[in-house]
DRENMISE-265039 format. One line per field, with one value per residue (C-alpha): residue number from 0; residue in one letter; y negated, x negated, z negated. Coordinates in pm, whole numbers, always signed. Each point is the difference from the previous one (the first is absolute). Layout:
REM DRENMISE-265039
num = (NUM:...) $
residu = (a:...) $
c2 = (Y:...) $
c1 = (X:...) $
c3 = (Z:...) $
This chain:
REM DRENMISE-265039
num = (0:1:2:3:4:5:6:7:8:9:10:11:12:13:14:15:16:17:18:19:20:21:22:23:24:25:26:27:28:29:30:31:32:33:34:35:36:37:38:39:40:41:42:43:44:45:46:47:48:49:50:51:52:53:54:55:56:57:58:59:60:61:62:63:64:65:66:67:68:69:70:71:72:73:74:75:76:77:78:79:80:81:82:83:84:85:86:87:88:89:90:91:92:93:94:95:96:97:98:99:100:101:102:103:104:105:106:107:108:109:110:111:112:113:114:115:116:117:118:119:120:121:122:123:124:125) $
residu = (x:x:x:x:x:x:x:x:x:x:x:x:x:x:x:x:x:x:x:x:x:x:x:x:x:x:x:x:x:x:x:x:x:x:x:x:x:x:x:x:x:x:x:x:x:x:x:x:x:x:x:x:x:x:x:x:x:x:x:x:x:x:x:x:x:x:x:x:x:x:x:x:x:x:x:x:x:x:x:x:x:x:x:x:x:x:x:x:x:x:x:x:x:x:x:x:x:x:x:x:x:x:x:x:x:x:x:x:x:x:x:x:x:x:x:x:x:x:x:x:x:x:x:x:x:x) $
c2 = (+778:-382:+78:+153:-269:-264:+173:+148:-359:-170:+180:+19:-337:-188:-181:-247:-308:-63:-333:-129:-231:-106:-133:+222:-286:-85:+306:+1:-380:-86:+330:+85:+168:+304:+113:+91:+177:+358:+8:-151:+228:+252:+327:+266:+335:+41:-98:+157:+380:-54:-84:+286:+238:-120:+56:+306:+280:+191:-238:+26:-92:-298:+23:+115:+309:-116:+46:-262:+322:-27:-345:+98:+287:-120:-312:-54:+73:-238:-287:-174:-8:-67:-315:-141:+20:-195:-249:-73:-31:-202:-203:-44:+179:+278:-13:+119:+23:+347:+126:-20:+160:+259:+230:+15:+386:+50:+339:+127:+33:+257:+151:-253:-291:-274:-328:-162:+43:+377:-4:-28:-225:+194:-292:+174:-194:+48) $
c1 = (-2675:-72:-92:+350:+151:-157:+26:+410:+71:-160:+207:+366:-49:+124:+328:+132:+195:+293:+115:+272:-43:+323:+306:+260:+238:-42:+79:+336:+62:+391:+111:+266:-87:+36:+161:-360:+195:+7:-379:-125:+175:-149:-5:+303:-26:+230:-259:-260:+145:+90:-358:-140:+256:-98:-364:-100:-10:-264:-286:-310:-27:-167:-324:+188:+58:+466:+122:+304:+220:-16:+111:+337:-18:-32:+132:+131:-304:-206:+238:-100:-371:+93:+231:-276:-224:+255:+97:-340:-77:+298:-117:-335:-187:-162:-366:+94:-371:+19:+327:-162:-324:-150:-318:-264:-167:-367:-5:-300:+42:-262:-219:-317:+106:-257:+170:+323:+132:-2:+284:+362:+274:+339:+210:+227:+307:+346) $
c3 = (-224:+70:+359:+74:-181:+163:+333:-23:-127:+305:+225:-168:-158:-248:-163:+258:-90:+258:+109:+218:+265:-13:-245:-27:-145:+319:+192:-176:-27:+114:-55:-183:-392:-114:-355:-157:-317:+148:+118:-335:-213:-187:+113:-113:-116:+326:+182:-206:+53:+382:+68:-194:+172:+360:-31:+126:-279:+174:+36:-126:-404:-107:-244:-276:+219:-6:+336:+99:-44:-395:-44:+168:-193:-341:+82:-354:-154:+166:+91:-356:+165:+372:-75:-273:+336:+205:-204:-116:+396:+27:-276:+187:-312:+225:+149:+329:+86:-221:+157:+354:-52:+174:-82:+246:+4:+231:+192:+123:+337:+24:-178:-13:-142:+53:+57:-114:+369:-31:-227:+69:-184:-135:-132:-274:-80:-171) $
């Protein structure tokens, strides 16, 4: 197990930190400002249901096996839980590192398996 570890993490990597070569005051220095109000706001149950009804009902279901179909479905069930989630991410109080995660699955390809190489990556997301 520390062999593929060591060699899957080699090649996909790790955590990068991003930087900016540049100010962005400065990219938008003399122009004129913008009411901020609407875009900091928190999110609406408006906006809530509108973006649960435009997903696509018939994609695949996340881990817990709910397609995007049930949310619009049972939207009055589950808006309690879906605008705690928002306005905890709108608060900032969500580890967005979980949220994003995907689940890396090894496939033989064949039927000797002998080296890390003779395996192939499914990336399994939501």
């Amino acid at each position: 197990m520390t062999t593929l570890t060591a060699y899957y993490s080699d090649i996909l990597g790790g955590e990068v930190a991003t930087t900016w070569g540049f100010d962005i005051n400065q990219i938008y220095d003399g122009r004129e400002h913008v009411d901020q109000g609407p875009l900091l706001a928190p999110f609406t149950e408006v906006e809530a249901r509108c973006a649960v009804r435009a997903m696509c009902a018939y994609s695949a279901p996340g881990p817990n096996g709910v397609g995007p179909g049930l949310y619009a479905t049972a939207w009055t069930a589950v808006k309690p839980a879906i605008m705690r989630f928002i306005n905890a991410f709108h608060n900032e109080e969500v580890y967005l590192q979980r949220i994003n995660r995907a689940l890396i699955v090894l496939i033989p390809k064949s039927q000797t398996v002998v080296t890390p190489s003779t395996f192939r990556l499914v990336s399994l997301q939501n």
